[in-house]
C-alpha positions in Angstrom: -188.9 -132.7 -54.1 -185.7 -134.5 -55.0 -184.5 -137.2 -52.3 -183.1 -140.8 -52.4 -183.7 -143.3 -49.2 -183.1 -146.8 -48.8 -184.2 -149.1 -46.0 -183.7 -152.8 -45.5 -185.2 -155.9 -42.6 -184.5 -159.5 -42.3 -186.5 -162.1 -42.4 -184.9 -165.7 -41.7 -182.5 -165.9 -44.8 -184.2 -163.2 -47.0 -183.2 -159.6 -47.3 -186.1 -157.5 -47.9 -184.8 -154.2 -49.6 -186.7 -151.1 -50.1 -185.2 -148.4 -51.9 -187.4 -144.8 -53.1 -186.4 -142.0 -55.4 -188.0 -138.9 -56.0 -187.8 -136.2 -58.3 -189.5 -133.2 -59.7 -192.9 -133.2 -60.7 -196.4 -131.1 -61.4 -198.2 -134.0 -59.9 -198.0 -137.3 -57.8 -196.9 -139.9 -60.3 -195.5 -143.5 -58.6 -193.9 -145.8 -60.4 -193.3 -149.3 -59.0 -191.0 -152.2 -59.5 -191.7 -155.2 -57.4 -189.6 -158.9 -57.6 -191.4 -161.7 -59.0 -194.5 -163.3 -56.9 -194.9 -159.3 -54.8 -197.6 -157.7 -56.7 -199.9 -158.2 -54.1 -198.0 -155.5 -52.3 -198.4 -152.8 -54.7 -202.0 -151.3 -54.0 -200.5 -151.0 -49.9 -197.5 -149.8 -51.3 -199.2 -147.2 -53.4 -201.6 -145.8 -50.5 -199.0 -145.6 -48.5 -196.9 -143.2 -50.7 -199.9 -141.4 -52.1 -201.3 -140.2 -48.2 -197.6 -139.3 -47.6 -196.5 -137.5 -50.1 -198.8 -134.8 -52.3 -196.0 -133.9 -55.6 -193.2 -135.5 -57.1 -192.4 -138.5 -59.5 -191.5 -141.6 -57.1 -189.7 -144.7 -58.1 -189.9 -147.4 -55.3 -187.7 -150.6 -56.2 -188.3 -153.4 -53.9 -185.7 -156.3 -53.8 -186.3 -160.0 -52.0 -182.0 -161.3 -51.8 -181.7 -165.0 -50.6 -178.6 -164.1 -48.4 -175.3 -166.0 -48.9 -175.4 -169.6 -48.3 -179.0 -169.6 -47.8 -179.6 -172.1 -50.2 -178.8 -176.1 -49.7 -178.7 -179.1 -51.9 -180.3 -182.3 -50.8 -180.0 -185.9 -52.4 -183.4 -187.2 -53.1 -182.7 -191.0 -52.2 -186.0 -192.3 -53.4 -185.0 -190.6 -56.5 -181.4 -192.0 -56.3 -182.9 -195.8 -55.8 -185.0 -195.7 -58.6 -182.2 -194.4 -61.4 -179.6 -196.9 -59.6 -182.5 -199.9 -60.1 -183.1 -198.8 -64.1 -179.5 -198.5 -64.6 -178.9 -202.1 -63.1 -181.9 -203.6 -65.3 -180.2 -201.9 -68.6 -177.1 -203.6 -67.6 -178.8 -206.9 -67.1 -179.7 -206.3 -70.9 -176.8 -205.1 -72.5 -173.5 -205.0 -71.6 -172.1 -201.4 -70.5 -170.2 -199.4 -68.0 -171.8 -198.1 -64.6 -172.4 -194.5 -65.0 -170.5 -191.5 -63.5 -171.5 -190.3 -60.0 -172.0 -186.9 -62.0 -174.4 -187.5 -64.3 -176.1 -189.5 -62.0 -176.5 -186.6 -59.9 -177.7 -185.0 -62.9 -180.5 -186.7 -63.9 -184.0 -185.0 -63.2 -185.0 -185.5 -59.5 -181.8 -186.8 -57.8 -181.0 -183.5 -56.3 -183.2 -181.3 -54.5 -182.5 -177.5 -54.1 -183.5 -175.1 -51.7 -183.7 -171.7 -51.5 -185.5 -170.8 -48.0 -188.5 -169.5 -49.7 -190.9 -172.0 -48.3 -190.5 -171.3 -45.0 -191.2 -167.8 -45.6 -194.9 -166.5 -43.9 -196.0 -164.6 -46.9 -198.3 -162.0 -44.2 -195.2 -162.0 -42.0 -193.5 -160.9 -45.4 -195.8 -158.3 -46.3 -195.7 -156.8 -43.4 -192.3 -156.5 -43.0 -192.3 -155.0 -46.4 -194.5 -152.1 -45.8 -192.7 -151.4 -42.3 -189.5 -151.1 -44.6 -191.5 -148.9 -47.3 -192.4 -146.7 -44.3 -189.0 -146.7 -43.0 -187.2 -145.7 -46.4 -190.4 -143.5 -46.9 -189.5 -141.7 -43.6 -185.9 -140.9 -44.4 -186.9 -139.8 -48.0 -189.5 -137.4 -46.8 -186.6 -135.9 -43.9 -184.1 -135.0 -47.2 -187.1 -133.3 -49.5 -188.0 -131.5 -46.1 -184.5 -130.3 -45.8 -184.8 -129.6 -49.3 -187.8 -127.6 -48.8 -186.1 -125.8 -46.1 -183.3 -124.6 -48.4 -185.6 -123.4 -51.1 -188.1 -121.4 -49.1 -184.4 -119.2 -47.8 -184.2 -119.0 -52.2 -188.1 -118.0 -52.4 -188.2 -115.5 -49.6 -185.3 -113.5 -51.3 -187.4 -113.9 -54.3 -190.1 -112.3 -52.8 -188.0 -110.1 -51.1 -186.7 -108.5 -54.3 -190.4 -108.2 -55.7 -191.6 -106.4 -53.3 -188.2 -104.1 -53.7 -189.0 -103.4 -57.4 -193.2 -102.6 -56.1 -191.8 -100.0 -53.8 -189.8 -98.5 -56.5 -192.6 -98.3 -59.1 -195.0 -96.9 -56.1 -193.0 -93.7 -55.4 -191.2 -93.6 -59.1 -191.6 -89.8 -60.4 -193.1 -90.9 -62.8 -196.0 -91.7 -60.8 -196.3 -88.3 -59.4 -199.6 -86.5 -59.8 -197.8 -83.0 -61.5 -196.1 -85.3 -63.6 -199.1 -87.3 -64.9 -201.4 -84.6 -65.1 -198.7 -82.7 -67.1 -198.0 -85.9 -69.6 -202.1 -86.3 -69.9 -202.3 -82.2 -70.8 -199.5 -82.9 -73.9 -201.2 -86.0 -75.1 -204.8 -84.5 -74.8 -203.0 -80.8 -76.5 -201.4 -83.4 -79.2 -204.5 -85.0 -79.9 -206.7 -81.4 -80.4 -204.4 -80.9 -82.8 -204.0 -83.8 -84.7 -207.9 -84.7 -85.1 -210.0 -81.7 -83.9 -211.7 -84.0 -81.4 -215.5 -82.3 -79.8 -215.4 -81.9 -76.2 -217.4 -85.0 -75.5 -215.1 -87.4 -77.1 -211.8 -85.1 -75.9 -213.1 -85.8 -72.4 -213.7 -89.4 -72.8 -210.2 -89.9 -74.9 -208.6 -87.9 -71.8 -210.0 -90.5 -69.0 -208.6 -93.0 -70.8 -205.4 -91.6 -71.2 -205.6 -91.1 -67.1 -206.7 -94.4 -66.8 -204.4 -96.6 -68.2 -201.7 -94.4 -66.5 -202.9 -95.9 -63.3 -201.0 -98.8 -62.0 -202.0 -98.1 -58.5 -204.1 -101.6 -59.0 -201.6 -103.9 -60.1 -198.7 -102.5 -57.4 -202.0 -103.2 -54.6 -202.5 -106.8 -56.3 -198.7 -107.6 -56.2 -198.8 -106.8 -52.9 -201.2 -108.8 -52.0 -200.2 -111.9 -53.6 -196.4 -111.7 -52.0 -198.0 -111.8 -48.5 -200.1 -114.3 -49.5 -196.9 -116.2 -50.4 -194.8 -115.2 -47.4 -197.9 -116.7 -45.5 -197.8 -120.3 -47.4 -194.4 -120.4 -46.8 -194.7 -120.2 -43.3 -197.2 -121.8 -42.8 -195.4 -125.0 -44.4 -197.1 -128.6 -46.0 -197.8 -129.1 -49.8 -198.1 -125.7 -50.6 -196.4 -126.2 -54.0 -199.5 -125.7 -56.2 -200.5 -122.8 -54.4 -197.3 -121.1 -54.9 -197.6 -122.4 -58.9 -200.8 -120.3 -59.5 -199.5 -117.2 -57.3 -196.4 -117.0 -59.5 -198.8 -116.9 -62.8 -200.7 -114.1 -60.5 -197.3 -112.6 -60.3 -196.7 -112.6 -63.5 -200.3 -111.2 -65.1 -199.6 -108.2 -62.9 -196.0 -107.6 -64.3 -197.2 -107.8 -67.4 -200.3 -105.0 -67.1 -198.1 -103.3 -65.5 -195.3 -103.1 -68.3 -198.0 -102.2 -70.5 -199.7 -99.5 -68.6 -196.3 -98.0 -67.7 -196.2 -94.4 -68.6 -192.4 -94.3 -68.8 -189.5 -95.8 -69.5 -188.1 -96.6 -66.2 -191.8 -98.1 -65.2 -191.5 -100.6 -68.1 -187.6 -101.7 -66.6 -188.7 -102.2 -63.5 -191.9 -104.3 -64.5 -189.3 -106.1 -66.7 -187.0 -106.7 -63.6 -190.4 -108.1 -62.1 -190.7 -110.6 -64.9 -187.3 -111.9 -64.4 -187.6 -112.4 -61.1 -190.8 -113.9 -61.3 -189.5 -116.6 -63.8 -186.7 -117.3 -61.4 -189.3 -117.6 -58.1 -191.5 -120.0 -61.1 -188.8 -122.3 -61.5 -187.8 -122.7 -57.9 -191.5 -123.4 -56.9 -191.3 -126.5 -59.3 -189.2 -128.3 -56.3 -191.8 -127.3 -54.2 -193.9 -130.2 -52.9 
């Protein structure tokens, strides 16, 4: 979701600049900075990002630049005529020099600037402000695309190596029937002779046992939720907070999983789960 564009139009001597940034973000969040007299623009300016873009923080600087030598300098002579006629009545008065040309010029009023922007059509403006916005706005939306196009290479190796690890819990030894059956048979032997349990409760302690060994769930669920992310990444568009709660999925799996292990290789590879998971999380951050 990271991208910079810039995008600029003419109009007579102005140069209307449009410049966008965008960075990581859960949400949409704009922030505008518009020249002096341009607030008008910001609601367009603001529906135009928001139905283009779904995640990111945006900064969108627009710039109004009076180009070189736009400006001119005119001599006001009404202006000129009347301080010439007061200065010739105070000399009629009293006796003193003839001011300098230069602080004639001055005086209040004597000299007129000009900066173009009254000749400026302020709809002819707008508009060719928010073609600019949508010009930058293009350009930015090509990089995070591009963007997006190197991360999902990152997320499908991420996925990938998940369901690597899923395969290797599924047919562990550990997970064996013989091998369960004869680790439940010590643990329900262990606890007949630790407590002296009565059938009833032996049996029910004993499906426990059984169940919690089962992680046949969680490796079906993980499953599931990697195709379900292979699938949004295909299928492409703001698929960011999507891919945000499947990693959480992702990661309430590894955990019961880790838990429910019934050895010690289990547990490492629901640990290597974790870890990948918390790299896939951070990627899908940059996701839009």
């Amino acid at each position: 979701m990271t991208g910079f564009a810039r995008a600029e139009r003419q109009l007579g001597d102005t140069r209307i600049r449009v410049e966008l940034k965008s960075v990581n973000s859960r949400g949409l969040d704009m922030r505008l900075r518009l020249g002096p007299g341009l607030d008008a623009l910001e609601i367009p300016l603001r529906q135009l990002l928001s139905r283009a873009l779904a995640r990111g923080a945006i900064n969108l600087v627009l710039t109004l630049e009076r180009t070189a030598g736009a400006g001119s300098v005119r001599l006001n002579q009404r202006a000129l005529a009347g301080v010439l006629a007061a200065i010739e009545e105070v000399r009629q008065q009293i006796t003193t020099e003839m001011p300098r040309p230069e602080a004639i010029l001055a005086l209040p009023g004597v000299l007129e600037t000009s900066d173009g922007a009254g000749e400026i059509d302020e709809d002819q403006q707008a508009e060719l402000v928010l073609d600019c916005a949508r010009q930058a706005l293009g350009s930015l939306q090509t990089a995070r695309r591009q963007e997006g196009a190197e991360i999902a290479t990152v997320l499908l190796a991420h996925l990938d190596a998940m369901a690597e690890l899923v395969t290797r819990a599924q047919t562990h030894p550990a997970r064996d029937r013989a091998t369960i059956t004869t680790r439940l048979r010590e643990q329900i032997a262990a606890l007949t002779e630790d407590t002296g349990l009565p059938p009833d409760r032996l049996a029910q302690e004993a499906l426990l046992l059984a169940t919690k060994a089962d992680i046949q769930e969680e490796l079906d669920r993980l499953r599931a939720h990697i195709a379900a992310a292979r699938k949004l990444i295909d299928e492409g568009g703001p698929v960011g907070r999507r891919l945000d709660f499947l990693a959480q999925e992702f990661n309430r799996e590894a955990n019961t999983l880790c838990a429910k292990a019934n050895a010690v290789e289990l547990t490492a590879i629901g640990l290597d789960l974790k870890a990948v998971i918390d790299q896939l999380r951070e990627q899908v951050q940059n996701v839009e």
